[in-house]
C-alpha positions as CSV (number, residue, x, y, z in Angstrom):
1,X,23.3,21.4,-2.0
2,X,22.7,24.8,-3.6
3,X,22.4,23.3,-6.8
4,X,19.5,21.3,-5.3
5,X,18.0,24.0,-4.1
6,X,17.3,26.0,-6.7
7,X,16.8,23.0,-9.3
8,X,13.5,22.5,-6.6
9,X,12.7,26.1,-6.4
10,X,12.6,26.1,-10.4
11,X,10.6,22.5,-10.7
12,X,8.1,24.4,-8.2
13,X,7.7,27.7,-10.2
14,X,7.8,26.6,-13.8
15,X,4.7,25.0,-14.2
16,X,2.2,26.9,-16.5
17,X,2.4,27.5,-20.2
18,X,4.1,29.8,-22.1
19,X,2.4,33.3,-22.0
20,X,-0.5,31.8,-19.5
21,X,0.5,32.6,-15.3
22,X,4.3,32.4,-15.2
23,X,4.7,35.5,-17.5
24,X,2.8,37.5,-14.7
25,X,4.2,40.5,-12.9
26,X,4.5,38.8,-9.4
27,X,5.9,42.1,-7.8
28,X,2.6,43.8,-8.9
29,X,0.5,41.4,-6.9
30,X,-1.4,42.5,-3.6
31,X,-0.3,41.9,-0.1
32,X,-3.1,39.9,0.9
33,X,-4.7,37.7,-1.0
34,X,-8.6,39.2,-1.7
35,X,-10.2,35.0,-1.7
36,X,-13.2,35.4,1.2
37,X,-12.1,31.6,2.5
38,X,-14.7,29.6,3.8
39,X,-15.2,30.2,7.6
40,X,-14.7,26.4,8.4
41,X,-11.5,26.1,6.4
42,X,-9.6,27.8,9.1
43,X,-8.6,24.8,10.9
44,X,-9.5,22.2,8.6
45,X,-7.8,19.3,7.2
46,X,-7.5,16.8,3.9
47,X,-8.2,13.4,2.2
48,X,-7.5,12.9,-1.0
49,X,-10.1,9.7,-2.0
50,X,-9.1,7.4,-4.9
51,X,-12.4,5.3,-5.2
52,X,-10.9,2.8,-7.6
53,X,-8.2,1.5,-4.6
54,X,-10.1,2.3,-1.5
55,X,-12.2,-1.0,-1.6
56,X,-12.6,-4.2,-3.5
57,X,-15.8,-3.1,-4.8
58,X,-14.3,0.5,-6.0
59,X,-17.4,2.2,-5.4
60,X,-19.0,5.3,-4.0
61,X,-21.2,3.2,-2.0
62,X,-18.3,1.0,-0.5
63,X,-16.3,4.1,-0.1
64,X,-19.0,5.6,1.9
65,X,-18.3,3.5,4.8
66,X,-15.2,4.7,5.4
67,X,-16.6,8.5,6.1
68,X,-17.4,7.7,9.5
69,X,-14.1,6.7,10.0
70,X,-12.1,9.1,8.4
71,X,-14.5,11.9,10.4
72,X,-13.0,10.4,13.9
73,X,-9.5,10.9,11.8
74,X,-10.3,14.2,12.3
75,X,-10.5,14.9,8.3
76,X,-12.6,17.8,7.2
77,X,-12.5,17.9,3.8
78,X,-13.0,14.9,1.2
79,X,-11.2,15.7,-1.9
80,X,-12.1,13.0,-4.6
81,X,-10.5,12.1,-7.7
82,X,-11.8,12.5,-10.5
83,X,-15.2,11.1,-11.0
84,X,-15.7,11.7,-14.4
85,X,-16.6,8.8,-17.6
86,X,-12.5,7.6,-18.5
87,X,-12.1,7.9,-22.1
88,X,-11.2,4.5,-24.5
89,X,-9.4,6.1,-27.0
90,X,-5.6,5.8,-26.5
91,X,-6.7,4.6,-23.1
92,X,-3.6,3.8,-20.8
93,X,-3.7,0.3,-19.3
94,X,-7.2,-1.7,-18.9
95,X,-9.2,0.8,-16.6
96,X,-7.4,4.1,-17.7
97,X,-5.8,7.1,-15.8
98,X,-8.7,9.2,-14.1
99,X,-7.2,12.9,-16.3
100,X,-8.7,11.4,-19.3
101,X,-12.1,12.8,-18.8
102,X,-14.4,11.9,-21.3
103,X,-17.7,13.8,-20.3
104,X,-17.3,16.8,-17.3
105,X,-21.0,16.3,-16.5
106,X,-20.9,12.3,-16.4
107,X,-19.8,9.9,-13.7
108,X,-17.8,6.7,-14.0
109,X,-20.0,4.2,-14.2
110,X,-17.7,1.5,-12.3
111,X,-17.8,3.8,-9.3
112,X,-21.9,3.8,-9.5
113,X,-24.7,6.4,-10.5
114,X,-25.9,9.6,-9.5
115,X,-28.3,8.7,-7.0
116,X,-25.0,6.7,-5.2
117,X,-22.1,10.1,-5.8
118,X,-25.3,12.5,-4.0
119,X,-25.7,9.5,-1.0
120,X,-21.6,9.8,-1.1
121,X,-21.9,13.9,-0.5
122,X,-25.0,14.2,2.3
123,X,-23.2,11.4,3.9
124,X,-20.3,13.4,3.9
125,X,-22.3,16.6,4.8
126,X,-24.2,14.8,7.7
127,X,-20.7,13.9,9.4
128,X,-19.9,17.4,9.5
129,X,-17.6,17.1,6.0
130,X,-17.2,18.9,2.6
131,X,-16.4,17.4,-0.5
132,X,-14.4,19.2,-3.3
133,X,-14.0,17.1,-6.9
134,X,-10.6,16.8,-8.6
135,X,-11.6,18.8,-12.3
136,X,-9.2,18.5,-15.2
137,X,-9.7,21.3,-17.6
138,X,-6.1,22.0,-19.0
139,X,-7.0,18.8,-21.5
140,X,-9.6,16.2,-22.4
141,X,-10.2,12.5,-23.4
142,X,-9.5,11.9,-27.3
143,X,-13.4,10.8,-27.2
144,X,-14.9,14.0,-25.9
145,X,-17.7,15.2,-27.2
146,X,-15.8,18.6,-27.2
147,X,-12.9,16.3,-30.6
148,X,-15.6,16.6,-32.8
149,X,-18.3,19.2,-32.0
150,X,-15.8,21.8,-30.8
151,X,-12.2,21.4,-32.5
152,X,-11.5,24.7,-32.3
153,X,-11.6,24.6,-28.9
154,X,-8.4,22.0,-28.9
155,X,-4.6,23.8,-29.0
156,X,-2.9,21.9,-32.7
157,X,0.1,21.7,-34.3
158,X,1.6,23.5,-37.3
159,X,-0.5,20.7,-39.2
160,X,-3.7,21.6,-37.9
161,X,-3.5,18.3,-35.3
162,X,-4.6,18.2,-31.6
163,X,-1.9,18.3,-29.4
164,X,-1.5,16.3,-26.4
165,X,0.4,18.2,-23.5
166,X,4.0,16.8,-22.9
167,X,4.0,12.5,-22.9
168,X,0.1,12.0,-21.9
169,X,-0.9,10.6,-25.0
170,X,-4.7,10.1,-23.9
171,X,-5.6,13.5,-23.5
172,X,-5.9,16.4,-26.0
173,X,-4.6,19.8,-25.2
174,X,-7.6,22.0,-24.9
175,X,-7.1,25.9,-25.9
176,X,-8.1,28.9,-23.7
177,X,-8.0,31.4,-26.1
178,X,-11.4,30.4,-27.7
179,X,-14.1,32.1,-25.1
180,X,-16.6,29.7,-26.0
181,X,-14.3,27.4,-24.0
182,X,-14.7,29.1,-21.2
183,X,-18.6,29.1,-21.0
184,X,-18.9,25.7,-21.6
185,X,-16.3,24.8,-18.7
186,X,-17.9,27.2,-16.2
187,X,-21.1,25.9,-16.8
188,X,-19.8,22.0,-16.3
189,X,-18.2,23.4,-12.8
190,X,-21.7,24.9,-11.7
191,X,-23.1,21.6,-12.6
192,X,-21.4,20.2,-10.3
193,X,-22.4,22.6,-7.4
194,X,-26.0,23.1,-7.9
195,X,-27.0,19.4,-8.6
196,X,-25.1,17.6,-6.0
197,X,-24.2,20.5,-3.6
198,X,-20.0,19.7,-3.7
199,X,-18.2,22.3,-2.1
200,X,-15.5,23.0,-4.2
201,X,-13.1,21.6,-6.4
202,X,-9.1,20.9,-6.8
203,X,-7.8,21.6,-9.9
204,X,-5.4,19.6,-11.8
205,X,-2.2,21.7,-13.2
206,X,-3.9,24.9,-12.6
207,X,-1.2,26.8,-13.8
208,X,-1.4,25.4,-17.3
209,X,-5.2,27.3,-17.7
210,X,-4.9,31.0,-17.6
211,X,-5.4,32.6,-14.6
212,X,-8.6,35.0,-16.2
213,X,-10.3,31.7,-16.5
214,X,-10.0,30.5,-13.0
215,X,-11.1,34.1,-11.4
216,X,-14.4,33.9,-13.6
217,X,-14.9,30.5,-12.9
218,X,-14.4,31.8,-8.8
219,X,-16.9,34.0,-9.1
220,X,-19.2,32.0,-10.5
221,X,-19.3,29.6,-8.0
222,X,-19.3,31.6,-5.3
223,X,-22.6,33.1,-6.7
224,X,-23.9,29.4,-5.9
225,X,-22.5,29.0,-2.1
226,X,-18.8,29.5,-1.0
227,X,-16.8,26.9,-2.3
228,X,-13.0,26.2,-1.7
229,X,-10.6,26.1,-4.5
230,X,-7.3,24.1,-4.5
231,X,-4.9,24.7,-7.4
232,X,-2.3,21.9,-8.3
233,X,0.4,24.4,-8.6
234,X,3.0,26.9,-7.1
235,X,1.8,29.9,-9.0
236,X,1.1,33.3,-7.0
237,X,-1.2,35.0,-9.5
238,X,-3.6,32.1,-8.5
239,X,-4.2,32.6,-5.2
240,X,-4.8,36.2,-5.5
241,X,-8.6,36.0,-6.6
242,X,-9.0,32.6,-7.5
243,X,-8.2,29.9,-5.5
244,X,-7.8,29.5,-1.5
245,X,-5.3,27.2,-1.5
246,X,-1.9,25.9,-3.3
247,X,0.0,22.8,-3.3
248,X,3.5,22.7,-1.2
249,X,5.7,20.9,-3.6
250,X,8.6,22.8,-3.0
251,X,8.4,21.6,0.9
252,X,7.5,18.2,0.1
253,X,10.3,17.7,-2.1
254,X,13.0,19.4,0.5
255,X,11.4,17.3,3.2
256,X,12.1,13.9,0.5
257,X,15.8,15.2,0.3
258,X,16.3,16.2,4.0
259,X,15.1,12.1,4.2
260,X,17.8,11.2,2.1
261,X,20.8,13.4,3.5
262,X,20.9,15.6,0.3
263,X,19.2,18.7,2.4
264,X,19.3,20.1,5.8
265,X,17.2,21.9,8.5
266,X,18.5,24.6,7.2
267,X,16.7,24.3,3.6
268,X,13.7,24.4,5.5
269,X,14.0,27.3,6.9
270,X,15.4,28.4,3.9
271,X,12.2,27.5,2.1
272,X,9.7,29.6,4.7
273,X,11.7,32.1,4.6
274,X,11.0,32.9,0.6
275,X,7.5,31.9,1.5
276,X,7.2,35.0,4.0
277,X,8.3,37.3,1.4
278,X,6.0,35.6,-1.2
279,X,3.1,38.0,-2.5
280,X,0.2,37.5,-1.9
281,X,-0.2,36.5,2.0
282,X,-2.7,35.0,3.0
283,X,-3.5,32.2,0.9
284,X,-2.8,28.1,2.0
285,X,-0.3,25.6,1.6
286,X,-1.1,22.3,1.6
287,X,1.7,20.0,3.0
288,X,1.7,16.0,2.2
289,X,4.3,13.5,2.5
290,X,2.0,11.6,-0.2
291,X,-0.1,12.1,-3.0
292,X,-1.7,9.8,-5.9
293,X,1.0,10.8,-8.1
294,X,4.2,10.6,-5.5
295,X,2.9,7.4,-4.3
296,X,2.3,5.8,-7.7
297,X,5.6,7.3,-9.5
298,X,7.9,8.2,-6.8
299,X,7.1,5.6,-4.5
300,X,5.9,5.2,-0.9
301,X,6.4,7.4,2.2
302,X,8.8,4.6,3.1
303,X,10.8,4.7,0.0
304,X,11.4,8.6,0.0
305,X,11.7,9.0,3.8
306,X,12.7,6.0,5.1
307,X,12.4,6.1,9.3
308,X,12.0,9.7,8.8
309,X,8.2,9.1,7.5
310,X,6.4,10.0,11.2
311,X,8.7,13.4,11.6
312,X,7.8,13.9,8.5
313,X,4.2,13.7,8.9
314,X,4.3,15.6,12.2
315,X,6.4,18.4,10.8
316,X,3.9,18.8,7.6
317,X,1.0,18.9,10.2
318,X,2.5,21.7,12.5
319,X,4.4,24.2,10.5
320,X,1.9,26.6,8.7
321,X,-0.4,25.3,5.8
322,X,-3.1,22.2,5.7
323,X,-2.0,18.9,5.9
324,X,-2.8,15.8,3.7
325,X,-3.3,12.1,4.0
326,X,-3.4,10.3,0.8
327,X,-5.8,7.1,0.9
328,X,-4.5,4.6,2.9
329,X,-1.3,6.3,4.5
330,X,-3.0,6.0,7.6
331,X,-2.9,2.3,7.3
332,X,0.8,2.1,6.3
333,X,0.3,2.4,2.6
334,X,3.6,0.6,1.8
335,X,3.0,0.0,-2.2
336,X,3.2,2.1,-5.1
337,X,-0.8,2.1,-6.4
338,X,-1.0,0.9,-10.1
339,X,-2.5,4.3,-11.8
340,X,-4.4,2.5,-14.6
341,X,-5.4,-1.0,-13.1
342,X,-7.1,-2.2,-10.3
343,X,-5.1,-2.5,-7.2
344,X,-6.7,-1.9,-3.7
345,X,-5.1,-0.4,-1.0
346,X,-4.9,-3.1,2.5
347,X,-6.1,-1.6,5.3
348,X,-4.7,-2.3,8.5
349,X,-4.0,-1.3,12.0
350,X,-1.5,1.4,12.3
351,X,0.4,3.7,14.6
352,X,-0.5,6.1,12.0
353,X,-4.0,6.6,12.9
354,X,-3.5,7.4,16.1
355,X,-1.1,10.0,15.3
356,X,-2.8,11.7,12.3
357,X,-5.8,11.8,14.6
358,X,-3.4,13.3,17.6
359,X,-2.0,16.2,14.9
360,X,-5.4,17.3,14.1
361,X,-7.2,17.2,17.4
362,X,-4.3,19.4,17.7
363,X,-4.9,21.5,14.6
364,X,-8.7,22.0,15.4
365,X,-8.0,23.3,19.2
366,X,-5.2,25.1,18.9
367,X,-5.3,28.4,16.9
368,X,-1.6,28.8,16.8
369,X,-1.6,26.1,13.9
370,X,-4.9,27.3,12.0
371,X,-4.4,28.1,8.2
372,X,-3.1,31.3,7.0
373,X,-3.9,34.3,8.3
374,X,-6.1,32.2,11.0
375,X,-3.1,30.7,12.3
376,X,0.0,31.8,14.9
377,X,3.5,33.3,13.9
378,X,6.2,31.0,13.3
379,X,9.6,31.9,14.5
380,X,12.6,29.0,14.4
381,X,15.1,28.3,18.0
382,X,18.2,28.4,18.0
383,X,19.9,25.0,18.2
384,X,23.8,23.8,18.5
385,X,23.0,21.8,15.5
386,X,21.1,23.8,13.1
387,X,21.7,21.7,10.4
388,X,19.7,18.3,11.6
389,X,17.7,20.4,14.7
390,X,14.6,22.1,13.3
391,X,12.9,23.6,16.4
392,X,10.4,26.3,16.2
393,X,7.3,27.9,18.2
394,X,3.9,29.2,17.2
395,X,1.5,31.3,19.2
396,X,-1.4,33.0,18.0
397,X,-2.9,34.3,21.3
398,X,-3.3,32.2,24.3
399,X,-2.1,28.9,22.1
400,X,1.2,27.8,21.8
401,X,3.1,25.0,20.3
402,X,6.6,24.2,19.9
403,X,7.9,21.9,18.1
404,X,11.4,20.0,17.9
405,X,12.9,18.0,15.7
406,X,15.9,15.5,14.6
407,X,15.9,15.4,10.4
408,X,19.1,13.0,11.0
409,X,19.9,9.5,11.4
410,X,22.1,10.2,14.4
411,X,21.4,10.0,18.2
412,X,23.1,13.2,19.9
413,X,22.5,15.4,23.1
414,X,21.5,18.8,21.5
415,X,20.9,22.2,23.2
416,X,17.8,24.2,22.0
417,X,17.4,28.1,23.2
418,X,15.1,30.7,22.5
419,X,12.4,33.2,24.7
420,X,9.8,31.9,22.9
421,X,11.1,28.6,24.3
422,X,9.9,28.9,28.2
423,X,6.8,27.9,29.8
424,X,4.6,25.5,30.7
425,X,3.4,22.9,28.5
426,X,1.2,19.0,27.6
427,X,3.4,17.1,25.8
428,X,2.1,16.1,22.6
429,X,-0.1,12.3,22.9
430,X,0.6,12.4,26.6
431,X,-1.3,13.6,29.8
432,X,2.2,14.7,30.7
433,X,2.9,18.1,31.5
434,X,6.4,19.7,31.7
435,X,8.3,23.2,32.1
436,X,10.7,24.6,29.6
437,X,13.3,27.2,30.6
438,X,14.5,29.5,27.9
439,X,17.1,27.3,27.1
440,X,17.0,23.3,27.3
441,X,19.4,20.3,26.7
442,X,18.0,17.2,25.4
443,X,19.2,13.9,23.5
444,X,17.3,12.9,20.4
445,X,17.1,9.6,18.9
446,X,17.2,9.4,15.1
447,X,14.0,11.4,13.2
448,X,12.6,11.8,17.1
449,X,10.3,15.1,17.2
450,X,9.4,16.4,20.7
451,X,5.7,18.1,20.7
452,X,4.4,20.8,23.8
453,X,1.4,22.7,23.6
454,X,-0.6,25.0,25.3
């Protein structure tokens, strides 16, 4: 199990490249992070949009529809992938993967025109939504303008040939050590801001483009409106300045091995525990059980998690950090999306629905699971099974939640104990209310979670 452990906590750390983030001083970084987060991204929430599999039609228009929808969710921000013209050259598959961006200031002409992304936006904007665009600038299409116009902007071999980074043989390695880089890329991430009003951006393997680049680009924006930044990475120096938020996938991947019995409760802990004495504070997670690429390589929530998949979802909504729905999770999503080909996603009635829409009425009331420094503290109960019993409370003034859960596949009678435990409480998707003494006894069905607020 230790061996596991620290092969995650190395997957999650080593992302950048050499002599980019990861050679950064970490121990030199400030307590607090010094991002100014947008005020309504205290309690807010995310949807990650792949147009291509969201509708038959694949389009911004027949996306659109959906806002309404995924507003009563209770989703807050609209993250969509990338928009962007897919290069041909070395193209993967019929339609291509999305990273090949062939033109940053260009949309994809099978998801519509301009006139169809800005209804997309004010739609989203009049149902009280943001929208931030996925923006690939560690590498480019082989038929960017940038191949020919700009070579020296490209990272090449010992032979003088572009490079592409690791296997993804449609893209071409772009190279931050040529400043003119760096104007043209901030000015194709203003674009984007001043002409259609977007409100931020995620940003694919963050940690691969230096970290100088990113707190220009921050500024930059910010001299436009306040926009909200989401890295694709585990990478502290980022969050200092730069971006507002970074991706769990340290916790996703413990919570995939606590599904499968490789992990415990106690790895969990383990896990917030180095994330308390991380530098800086301050800064988001986001949590997900599923994202475009663990859906479409490492399959389903219900391939990694098995019966665990609801704990799972509820646990990634309550502990600290901004939780994520991948298109179509809320409807079950039960196959593995083709990346480069058509393949839509079947929407259905779920029970999913109902409780992603639970967790974040939840989320937006109650200030004890806001995001970051917004948010309550987060102390763990004591349990006689520490190992498969994660229980822990959260306050932040007069809220409180506690939560309590069973990460095994066995029934048992469990004690849980603690003085943050007692009081009285709504149970979670019921008008129920009930009092908890400072120490309770309770039996718990396989992957059951127990949820009291106040």
């Amino acid at each position: 199990m230790g061996i596991v452990i620290a092969s995650l906590f190395l997957i999650s750390c080593n992302s950048s490249k050499p002599g980019n983030n990861a050679d950064q001083d970490t121990d030199k970084l400030p307590g607090l992070t010094t991002v100014n987060h947008p005020e309504w991204s205290k309690n807010a929430t995310i949807y990650e949009v792949n147009i291509r599999q969201f509708t038959e039609e694949g389009t911004f228009d027949a996306f659109s529809a959906h806002i309404p929808r995924l507003k009563e969710m209770g989703i807050d921000i609209l993250w969509l992938m990338p928009v962007h013209p897919i290069g041909e050259k070395n193209r993967k598959g019929t339609l291509g993967s999305y990273y090949a961006v062939k033109d940053y200031k260009g949309l994809n002409p099978e998801f519509g025109d301009a006139d169809d992304f800005s209804a997309l936006v004010q739609t989203a904007h009049e149902n009280g939504m943001k929208v931030i665009l996925d923006w690939v600038a560690n590498h480019t299409a082989w038929d960017h303008a940038w191949i020919d116009e700009h070579p020296e902007w490209y990272t090449k071999d010992e032979d003088g040939n572009l490079v592409s980074p690791f296997d993804w043989s449609d893209v071409a390695d772009l190279n931050y050590d040529e400043p003119g880089l760096h104007k043209a890329m901030i000015d194709a991430l203003e674009y984007w801001v001043r002409e259609f009003d977007i409100d931020g951006y995620r940003c694919d393997v963050a940690g691969m483009v230096p970290v100088e680049f990113w707190d220009t680009a921050r500024m930059a924006l910010d001299n436009i409106k306040p926009v909200f930044m989401l890295a694709e990475a585990e990478d502290a120096p980022l969050i200092v300045s730069a971006f507002d938020m970074e991706y769990g996938w340290e916790f996703h991947h413990i919570m995939n091995h606590v599904a499968k019995g490789d992990l415990d409760a106690d790895s969990i802990q383990a896990y917030f525990d180095r994330q308390m004495r991380r530098f800086p504070r301050g800064a988001y997670k986001m949590n997900f059980t599923s994202n475009h690429d663990e859906n479409s390589w490492n399959g389903t929530v219900w391939e990694r998690m098995g019966d665990g998949a609801y704990a799972f979802a509820v646990l990634s909504s309550t502990v600290p950090g901004m939780p994520l729905v991948y298109t179509g999770q809320e409807a079950g999503l039960d196959k593995r999306l083709e990346f480069f080909e058509k393949d839509q996603v079947e929407w259905k009635e779920h029970p999913f629905f109902d409780l992603y829409k639970a967790l974040f009425e939840l989320k937006h009331e109650n200030k004890a699971l806001w995001n970051g420094e917004f948010g309550g503290s987060f102390i763990r109960l004591e349990s006689s099974d520490q190992s498969n019993i994660y229980a822990f409370v959260r306050e932040k003034e007069d809220d409180k939640v506690v939560a309590i859960f069973n990460l095994s596949d066995q029934e048992g009678e469990y004690e849980v104990s603690g003085k943050y435990l007692a009081g009285e409480y709504t149970v979670f998707m019921s008008d129920e209310t009930v009092s908890l003494s400072d120490k309770e006894t309770m039996t718990l069905t396989p992957w059951e979670y127990r949820v009291y607020y106040k």
